[in-house]
N, C-alpha and C positions, 0 to 999 in steps of 0.2 A: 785356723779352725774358728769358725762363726760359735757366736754364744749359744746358741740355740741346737748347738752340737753338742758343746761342752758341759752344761749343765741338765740334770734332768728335771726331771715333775717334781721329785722333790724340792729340790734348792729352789725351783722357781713358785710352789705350796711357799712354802716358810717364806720368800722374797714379799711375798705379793698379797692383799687380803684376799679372800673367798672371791670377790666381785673382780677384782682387778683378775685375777690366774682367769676366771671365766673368759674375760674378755680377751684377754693379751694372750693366750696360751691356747685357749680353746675356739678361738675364732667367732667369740659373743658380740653382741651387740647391748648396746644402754637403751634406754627408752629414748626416745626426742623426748627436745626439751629437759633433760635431768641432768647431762653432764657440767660438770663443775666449770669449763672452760669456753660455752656455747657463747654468752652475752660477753665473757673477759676482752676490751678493750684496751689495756694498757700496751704497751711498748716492749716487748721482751721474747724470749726464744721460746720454742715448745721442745720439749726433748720426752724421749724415748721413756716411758713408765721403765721400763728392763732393766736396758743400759745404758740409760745416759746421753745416749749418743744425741745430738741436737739433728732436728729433723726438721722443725716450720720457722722462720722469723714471721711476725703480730703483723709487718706489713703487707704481706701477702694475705693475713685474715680477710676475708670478708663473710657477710652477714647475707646466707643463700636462703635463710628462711626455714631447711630442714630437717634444725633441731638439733645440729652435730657441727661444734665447731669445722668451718671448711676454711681451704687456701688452695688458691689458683698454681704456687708452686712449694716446692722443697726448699729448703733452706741452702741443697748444693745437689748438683746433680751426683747422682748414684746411692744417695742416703736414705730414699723409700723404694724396696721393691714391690714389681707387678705381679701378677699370679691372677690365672684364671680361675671364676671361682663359679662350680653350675651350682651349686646346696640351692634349697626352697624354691626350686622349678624356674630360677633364673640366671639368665646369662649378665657377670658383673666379671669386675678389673677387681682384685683381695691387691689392698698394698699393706706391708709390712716392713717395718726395721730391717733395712739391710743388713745391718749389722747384728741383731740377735734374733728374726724373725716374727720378733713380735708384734699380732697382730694390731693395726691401725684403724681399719674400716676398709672403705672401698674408695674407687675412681671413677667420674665420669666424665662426659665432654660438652658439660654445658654451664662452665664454669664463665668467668669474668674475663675480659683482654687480659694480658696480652697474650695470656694462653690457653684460653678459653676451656683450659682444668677445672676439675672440682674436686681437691681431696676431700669425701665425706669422713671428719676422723672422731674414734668415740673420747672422750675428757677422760676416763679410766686406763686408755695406755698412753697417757704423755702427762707430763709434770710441766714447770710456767716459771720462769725465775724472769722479773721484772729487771727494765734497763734501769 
């Protein structure tokens, strides 16, 4: 059973601040430009606000200009799920925590070689532990 089965609004209210449950739970977005992990350049994993679960490696980061840390891939394949998402009268790719649903941002395809991805992800669902 996935996390996002097993626990409810509750336990993930008390987990999470006010901003972070908006984001990660209720499928929120940050401002560009405000997330705490947009300009982070050092060397180290991004994992799951939730659970933990490790989702980007820093070498896949790059610097797309639109205000939301982004990465050309996942840290392993099958550790961000797709979802299509129509809200605010457009057609987007929702990725989320395979493992506990929790919202990330979105997907596009005009991302960097060598796989010309763009995870758009917001700094409120992933935490950053430096190598």
């Amino acid at each position: 059973m996935a996390d996002s089965e097993k626990y409810d609004d509750e336990y993930w209210r008390d987990k999470l601040t006010p901003e972070e449950y908006r984001i990660c739970r209720e499928k929120g977005t940050e401002r560009p430009f405000t997330g705490e992990y947009n300009a982070e350049k050092s060397a180290g994993i991004y994992y799951c606000k939730c659970c933990g679960e490790s989702l980007f490696h820093s070498q896949h980061k790059f610097d797309s200009g639109s205000g939301w840390p982004s990465f050309y891939q996942g840290v392993a394949a099958g550790v961000i799920a797709e979802h299509p998402d129509m809200s605010h009268g457009m057609i987007r790719t929702e990725i989320t925590c395979a493992h506990c649903g929790c919202h990330l941002g979105h997907v596009f395809d005009d991302g960097p070689a060598p796989t010309g991805t763009r995870y758009c992800v917001n700094s409120a669902s992933l935490t950053f532990e430096k190598e």
